[in-house]
C-alpha positions as CSV (number, residue, x, y, z in Angstrom):
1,X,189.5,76.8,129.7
2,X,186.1,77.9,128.6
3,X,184.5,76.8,131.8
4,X,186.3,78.7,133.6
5,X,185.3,82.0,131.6
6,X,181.9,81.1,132.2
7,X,181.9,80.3,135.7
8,X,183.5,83.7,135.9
9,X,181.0,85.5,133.5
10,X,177.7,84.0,135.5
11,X,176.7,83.4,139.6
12,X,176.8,86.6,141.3
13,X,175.9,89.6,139.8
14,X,176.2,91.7,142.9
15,X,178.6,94.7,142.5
16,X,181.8,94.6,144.4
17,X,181.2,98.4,146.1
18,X,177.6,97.3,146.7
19,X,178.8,94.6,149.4
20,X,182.0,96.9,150.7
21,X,178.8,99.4,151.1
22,X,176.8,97.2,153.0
23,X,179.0,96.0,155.2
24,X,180.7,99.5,155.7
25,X,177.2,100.4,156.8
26,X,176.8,97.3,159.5
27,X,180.4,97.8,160.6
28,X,179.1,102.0,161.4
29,X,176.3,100.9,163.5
30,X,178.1,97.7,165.3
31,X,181.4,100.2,165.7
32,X,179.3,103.3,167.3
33,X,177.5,100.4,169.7
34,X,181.2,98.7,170.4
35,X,182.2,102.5,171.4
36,X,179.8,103.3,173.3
37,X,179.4,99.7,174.9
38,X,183.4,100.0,176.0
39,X,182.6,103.3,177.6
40,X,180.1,102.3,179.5
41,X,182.0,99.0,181.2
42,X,183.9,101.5,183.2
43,X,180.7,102.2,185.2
44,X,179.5,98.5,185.6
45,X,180.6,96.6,189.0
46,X,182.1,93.5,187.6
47,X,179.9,90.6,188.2
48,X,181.9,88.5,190.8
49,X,181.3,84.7,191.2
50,X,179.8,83.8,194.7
51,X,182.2,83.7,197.0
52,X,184.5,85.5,195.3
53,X,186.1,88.8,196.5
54,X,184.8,92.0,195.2
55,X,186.4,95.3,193.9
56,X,186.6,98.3,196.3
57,X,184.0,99.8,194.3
58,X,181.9,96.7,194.8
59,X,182.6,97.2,198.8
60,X,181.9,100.8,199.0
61,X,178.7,99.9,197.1
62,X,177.9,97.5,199.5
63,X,178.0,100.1,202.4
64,X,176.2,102.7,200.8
65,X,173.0,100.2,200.3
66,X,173.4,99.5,204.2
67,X,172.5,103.3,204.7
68,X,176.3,104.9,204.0
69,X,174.3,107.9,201.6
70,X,178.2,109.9,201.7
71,X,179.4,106.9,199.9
72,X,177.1,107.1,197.2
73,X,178.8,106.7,193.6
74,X,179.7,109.7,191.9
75,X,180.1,108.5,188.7
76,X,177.3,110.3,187.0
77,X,179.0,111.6,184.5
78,X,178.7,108.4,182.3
79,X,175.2,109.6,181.2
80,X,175.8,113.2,180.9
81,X,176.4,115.1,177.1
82,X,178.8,112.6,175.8
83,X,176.8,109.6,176.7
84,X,173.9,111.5,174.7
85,X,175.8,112.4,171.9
86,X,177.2,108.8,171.2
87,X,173.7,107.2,171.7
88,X,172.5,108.8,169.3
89,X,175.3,108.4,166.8
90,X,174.9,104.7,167.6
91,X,171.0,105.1,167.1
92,X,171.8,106.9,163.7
93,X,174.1,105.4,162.3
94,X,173.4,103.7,159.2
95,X,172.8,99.3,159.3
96,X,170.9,97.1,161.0
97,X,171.6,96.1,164.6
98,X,168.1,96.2,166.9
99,X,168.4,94.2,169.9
100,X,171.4,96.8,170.6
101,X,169.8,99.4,169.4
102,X,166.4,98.8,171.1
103,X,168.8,97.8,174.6
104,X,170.1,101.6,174.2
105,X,166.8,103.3,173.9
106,X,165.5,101.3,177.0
107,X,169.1,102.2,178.6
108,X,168.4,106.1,177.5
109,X,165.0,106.0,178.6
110,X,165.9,104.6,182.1
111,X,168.9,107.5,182.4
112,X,166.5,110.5,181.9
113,X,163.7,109.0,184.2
114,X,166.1,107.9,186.9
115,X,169.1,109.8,187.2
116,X,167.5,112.9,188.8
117,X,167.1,110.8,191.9
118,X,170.6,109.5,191.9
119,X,172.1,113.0,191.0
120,X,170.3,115.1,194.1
121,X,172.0,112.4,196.3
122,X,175.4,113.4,194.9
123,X,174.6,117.0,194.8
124,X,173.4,117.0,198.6
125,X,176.6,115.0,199.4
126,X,178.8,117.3,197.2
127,X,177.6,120.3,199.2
128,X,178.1,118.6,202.4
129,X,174.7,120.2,203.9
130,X,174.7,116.5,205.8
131,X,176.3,118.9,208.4
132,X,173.8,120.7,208.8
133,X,170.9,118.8,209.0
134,X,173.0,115.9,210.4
135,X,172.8,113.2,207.1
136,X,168.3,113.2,207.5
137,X,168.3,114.5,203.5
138,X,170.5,112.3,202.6
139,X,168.6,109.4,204.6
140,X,165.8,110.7,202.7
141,X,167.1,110.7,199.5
142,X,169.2,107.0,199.9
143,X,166.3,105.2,198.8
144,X,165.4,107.1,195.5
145,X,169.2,106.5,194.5
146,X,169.4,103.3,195.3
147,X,166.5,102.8,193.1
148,X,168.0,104.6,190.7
149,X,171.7,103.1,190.5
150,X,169.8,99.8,190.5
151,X,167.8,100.6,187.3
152,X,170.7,102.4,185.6
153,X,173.2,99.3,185.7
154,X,170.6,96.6,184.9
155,X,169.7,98.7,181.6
156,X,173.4,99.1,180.9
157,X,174.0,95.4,181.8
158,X,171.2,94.7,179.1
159,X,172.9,97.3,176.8
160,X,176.4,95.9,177.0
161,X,175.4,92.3,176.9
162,X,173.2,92.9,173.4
163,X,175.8,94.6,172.0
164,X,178.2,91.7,172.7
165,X,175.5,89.5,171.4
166,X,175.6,90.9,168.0
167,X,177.4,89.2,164.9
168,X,180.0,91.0,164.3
């Protein structure tokens, strides 16, 4: 009976709310990158096998790199305020989490150089002035989006995949 006092009265002297603390903290930072992960998937094109069908989305994509510009994605809205705001919760948020954290600020990085050239597509497609200079803007600008979608989902592929790479 007295050994098991004493195993009880020595080893670990951590505190109990120390460790809930500390991994309250991790679970903040690996829950804000989880979030904003999730979000993001919904702008991805799923990877498809070769030889394996691929979503509409995939398809239209396909067209618009053949020189479709009107078929450009619209989805820009993935990396507008709220994309901001929960990147830098994410960034802020207290524990310890840096290939996810480093994958985000090359992901936000990427966004703010890049998406200009991917947005004036949308906005000249939006305003449909392709009728009146018969689509040569939107030739013009089809490369510089391309570009730009390109660089986007690669940084978000490398955002999603660290933060699905973390211990959890």
């Amino acid at each position: 009976m007295a050994l098991l006092v004493m195993a009880g009265c020595g080893g670990d002297t951590t505190p109990t709310g120390a460790v809930e603390q500390a991994q309250s903290t991790a679970d903040a930072k690996t829950s804000a990158h989880a979030d904003l992960a999730h979000r993001l998937r919904r702008f991805l094109i799923a990877r498809a096998a070769p030889g394996q069908p691929r979503d509409p989305v995939a398809a239209d994509d396909e067209r618009f790199r053949l020189g479709a510009f009107w078929r450009a994605r619209t989805d820009t809205h993935h990396f507008g305020a709220d994309f901001r705001t929960r990147a830098d919760l994410a960034l802020a948020a207290p524990g310890s989490a840096p290939a996810a954290d480093a994958a985000l600020r090359h992901l936000r990085t990427t966004v703010d150089a890049r998406l200009p050239d991917w947005q004036a597509l949308v906005d000249y497609n939006a305003a449909g002035t392709m009728r009146d200079d018969d689509g040569d803007e939107g030739r013009r600008l089809l490369p510089w989006a391309i570009a730009a979608l390109d660089a986007i989902e690669v940084a978000t592929w490398d955002y999603v995949d660290a933060v699905e790479a973390a211990p959890r």
